[in-house]
Wavefront OBJ file of the C-alpha trace (Angstrom):
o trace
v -37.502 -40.625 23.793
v -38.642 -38.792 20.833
v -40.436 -35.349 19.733
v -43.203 -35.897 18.195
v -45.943 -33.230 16.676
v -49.518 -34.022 15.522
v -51.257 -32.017 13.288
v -55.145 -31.938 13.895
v -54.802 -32.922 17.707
v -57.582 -31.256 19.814
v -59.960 -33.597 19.679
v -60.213 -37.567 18.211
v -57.523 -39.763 16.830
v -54.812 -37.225 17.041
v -55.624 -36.265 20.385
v -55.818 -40.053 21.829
v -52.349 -40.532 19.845
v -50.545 -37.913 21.564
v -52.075 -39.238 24.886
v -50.623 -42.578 23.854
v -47.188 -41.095 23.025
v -47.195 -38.821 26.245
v -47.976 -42.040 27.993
v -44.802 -44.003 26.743
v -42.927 -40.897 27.993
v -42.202 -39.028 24.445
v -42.851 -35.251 24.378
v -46.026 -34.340 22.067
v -46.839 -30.934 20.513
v -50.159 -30.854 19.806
v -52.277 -28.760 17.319
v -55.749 -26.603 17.236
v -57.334 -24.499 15.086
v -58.004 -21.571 17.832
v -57.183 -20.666 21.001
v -60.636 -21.758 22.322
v -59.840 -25.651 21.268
v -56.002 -25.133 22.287
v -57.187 -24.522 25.985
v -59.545 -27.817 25.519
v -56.630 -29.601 23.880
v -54.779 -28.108 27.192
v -57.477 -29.853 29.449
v -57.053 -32.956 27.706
v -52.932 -33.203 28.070
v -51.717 -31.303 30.511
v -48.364 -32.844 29.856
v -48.419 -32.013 26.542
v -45.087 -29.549 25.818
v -47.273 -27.389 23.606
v -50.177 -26.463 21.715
v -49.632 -24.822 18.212
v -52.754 -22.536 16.951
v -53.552 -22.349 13.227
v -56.093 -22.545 10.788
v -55.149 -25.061 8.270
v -57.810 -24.216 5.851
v -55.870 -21.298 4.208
v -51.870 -21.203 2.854
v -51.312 -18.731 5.061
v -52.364 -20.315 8.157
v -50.702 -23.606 6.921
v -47.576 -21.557 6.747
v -48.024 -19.862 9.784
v -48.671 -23.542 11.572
v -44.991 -24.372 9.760
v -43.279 -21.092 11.394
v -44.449 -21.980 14.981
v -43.640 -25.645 14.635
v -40.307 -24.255 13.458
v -40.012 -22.146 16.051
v -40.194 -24.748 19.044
v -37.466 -26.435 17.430
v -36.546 -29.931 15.148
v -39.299 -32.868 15.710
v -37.853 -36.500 15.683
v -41.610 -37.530 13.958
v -44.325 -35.595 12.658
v -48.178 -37.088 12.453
v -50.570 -35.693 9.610
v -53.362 -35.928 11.029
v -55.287 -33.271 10.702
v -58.512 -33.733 7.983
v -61.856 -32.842 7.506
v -64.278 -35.888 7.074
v -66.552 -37.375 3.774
v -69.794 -35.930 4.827
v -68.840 -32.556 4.102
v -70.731 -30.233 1.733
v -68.818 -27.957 -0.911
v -67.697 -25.215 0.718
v -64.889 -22.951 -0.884
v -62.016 -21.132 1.215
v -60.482 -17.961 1.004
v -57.644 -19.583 -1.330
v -60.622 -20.067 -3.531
v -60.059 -24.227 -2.532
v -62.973 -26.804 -1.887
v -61.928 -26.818 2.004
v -61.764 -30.782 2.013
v -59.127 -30.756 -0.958
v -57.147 -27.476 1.148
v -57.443 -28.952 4.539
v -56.460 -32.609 3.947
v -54.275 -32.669 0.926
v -52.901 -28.873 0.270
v -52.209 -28.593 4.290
v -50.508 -31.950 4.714
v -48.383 -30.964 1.372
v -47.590 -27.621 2.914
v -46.491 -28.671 6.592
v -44.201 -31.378 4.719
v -42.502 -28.562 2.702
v -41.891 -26.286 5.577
v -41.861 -28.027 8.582
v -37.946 -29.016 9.364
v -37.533 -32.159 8.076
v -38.074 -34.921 10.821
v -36.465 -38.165 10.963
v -39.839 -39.571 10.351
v -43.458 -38.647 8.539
v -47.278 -40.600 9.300
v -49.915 -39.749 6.955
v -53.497 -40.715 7.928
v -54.888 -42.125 4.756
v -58.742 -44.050 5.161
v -59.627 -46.904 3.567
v -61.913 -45.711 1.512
v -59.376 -44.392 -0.760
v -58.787 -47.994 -1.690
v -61.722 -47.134 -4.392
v -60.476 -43.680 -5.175
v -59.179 -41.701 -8.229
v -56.823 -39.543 -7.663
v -58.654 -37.035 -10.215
v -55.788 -34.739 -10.739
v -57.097 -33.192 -14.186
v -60.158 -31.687 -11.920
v -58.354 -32.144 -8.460
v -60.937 -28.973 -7.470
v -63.711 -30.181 -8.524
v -64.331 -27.664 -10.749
v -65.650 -29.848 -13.732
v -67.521 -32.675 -11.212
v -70.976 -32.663 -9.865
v -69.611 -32.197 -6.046
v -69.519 -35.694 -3.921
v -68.382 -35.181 -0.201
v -67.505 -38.573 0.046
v -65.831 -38.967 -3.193
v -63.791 -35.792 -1.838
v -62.748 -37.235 0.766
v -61.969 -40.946 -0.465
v -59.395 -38.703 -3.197
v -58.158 -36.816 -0.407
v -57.153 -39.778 1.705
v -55.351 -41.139 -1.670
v -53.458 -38.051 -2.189
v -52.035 -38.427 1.270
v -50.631 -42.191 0.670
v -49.576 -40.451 -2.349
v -47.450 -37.552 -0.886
v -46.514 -40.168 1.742
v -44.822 -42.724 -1.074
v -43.586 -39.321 -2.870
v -41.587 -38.254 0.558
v -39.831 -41.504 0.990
v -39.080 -41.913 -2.841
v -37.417 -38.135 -2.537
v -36.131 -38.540 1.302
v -34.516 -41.537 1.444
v -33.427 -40.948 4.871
v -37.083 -39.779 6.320
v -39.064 -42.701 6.915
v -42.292 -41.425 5.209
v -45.234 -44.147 5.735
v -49.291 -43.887 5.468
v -51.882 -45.889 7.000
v -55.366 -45.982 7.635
v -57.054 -46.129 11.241
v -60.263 -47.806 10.283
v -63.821 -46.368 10.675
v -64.122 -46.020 14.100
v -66.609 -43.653 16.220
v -65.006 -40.241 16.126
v -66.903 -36.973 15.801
v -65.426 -37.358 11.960
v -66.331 -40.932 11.269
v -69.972 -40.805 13.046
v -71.778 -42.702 15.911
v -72.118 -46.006 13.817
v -69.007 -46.325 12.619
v -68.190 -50.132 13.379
v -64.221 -50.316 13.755
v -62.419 -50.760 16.997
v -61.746 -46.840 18.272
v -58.996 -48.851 20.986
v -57.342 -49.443 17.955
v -57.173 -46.614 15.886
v -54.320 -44.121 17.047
v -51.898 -47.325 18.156
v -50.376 -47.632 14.399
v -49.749 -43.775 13.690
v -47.863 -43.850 17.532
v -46.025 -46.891 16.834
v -44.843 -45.535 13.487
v -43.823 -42.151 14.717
v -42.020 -43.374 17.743
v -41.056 -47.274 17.690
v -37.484 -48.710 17.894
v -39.199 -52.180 16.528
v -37.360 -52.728 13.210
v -40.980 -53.288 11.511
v -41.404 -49.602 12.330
v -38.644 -48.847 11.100
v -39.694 -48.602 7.544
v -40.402 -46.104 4.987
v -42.681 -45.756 1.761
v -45.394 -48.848 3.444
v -48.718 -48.695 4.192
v -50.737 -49.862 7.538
v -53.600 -50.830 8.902
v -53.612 -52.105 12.748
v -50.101 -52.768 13.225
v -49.687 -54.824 9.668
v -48.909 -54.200 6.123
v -51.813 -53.389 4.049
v -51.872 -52.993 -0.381
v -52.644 -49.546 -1.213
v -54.755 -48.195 -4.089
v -52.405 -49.105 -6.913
v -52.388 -45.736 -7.966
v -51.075 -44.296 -4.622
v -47.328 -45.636 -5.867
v -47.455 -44.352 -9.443
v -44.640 -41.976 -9.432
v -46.268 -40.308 -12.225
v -49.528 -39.715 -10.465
v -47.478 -38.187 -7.510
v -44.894 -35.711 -9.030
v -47.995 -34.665 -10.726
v -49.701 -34.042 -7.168
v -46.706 -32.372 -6.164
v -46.644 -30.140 -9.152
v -50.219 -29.066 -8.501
v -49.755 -28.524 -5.164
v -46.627 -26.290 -5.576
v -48.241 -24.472 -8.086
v -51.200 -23.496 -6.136
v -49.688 -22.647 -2.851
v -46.699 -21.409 -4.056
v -43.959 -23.454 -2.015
v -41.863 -26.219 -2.873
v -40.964 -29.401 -1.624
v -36.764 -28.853 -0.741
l 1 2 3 4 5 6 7 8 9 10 11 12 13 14 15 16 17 18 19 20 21 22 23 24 25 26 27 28 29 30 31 32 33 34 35 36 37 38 39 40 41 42 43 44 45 46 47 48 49 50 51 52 53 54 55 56 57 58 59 60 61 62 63 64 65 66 67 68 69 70 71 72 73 74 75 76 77 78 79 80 81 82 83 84 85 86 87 88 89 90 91 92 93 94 95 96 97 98 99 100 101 102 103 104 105 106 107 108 109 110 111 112 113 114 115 116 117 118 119 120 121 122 123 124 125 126 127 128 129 130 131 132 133 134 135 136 137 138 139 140 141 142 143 144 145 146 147 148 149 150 151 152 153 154 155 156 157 158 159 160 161 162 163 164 165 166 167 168 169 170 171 172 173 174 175 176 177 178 179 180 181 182 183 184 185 186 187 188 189 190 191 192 193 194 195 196 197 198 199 200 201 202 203 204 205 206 207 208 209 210 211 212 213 214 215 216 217 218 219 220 221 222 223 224 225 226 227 228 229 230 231 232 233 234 235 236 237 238 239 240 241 242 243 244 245 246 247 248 249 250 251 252 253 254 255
């Protein structure tokens, strides 16, 4: 059985895929941004080994996140889940970051860099990056009229990104990406027409599956199958320059 940790876990997809996991006997470590959602998250999964506390909405508390997933010991799979959704407003963090562009893309880059390196990676992308630019001359939105779906959409592509980046650099992680579906979380809103029974079983089956079309690296999923990615997701140009901005602003590197 395998060790498994989910980032962005107290609540919604990462949640029900760490139930699913738990379920099929693996050990899950979940995540929470404070101690008042861990003992929710606690509620939720008892059997859950443990719940890690952290705000992923700074570098520091992306590090610190890192240091206490180090600290439990080496994962078999790690899920990025963890993201803030496309109706969001522009709100700037303490790292002087549009919080959508810190929490989904700068926090997945960071965990990747320090986190002990699994045997595998999941990166939730969406679909709507399909229509995305990855925008990495004004990744900040510093130049742009603000657009919280837009944000998001670029987000979700920089993910697939770092995902393709990780297996091109880690050829013996299997690094993958794939996108749930709109489906009725407290992120994707009441009306949201995709299948929710759906939605956590492909970021479970990639972290955790001995089925050789699991057992992949640098693809991209939706339900179970292959999907195409936003062509610009695999240009290797377009993602060392990702990873150059996001070493440059937080400071750490990719080993």
């Amino acid at each position: 059985m395998a060790r498994i940790f989910i980032s962005g876990s107290s609540t919604g997809l990462g949640l029900m895929a760490g139930q699913l996991l738990a379920e099929q006997g693996h050990r899950v470590v979940l995540h929470a941004r404070s101690e008042a959602r861990a003992e929710d998250t606690r509620r939720e999964l008892p059997e859950a080994e443990a719940v890690v506390i952290g705000d992923l909405e700074t570098i520091a508390g992306a590090g610190e996140v890192a240091a206490q997933v180090n600290a439990l010991g080496r994962f078999d799979a790690v899920i990025h889940n963890a993201a803030v959704g496309y109706r969001e407003g522009h709100r700037i963090t303490a790292d002087g970051l549009p919080h959508v562009f810190a929490i989904n893309t700068l926090a997945a880059y960071i965990l990747t860099a320090l986190i002990e390196r699994p045997k595998r990676l999941v990166y939730l992308s969406s679909g709507m990056h399909q229509h995305a630019d990855a925008h990495l001359e004004d990744i900040l939105w510093r130049k742009r009229r603000w657009s919280g779906s837009e944000a998001y959409a670029e987000s979700k592509l920089h993910d697939a990104m770092l995902a393709f980046a990780v297996a091109r650099l880690w050829p013996e992680v299997l690094s993958n990406a794939l996108e749930p579906g709109w489906v009725p979380t407290k992120m994707g809103g009441p009306g949201a027409p995709d299948d929710i029974g759906q939605a956590h079983l492909t970021q479970a089956w990639l972290a955790a599956s001995d089925e050789p079309a699991a057992r992949t690296t640098g693809g991209y999923f939706y339900h179970l199958k292959p999907r195409r990615p936003n062509p610009q997701a695999r240009d290797v140009a377009l993602q060392d320059g990702l990873l150059d901005i996001c070493r440059e602003i937080s400071g750490i590197a990719i080993p």
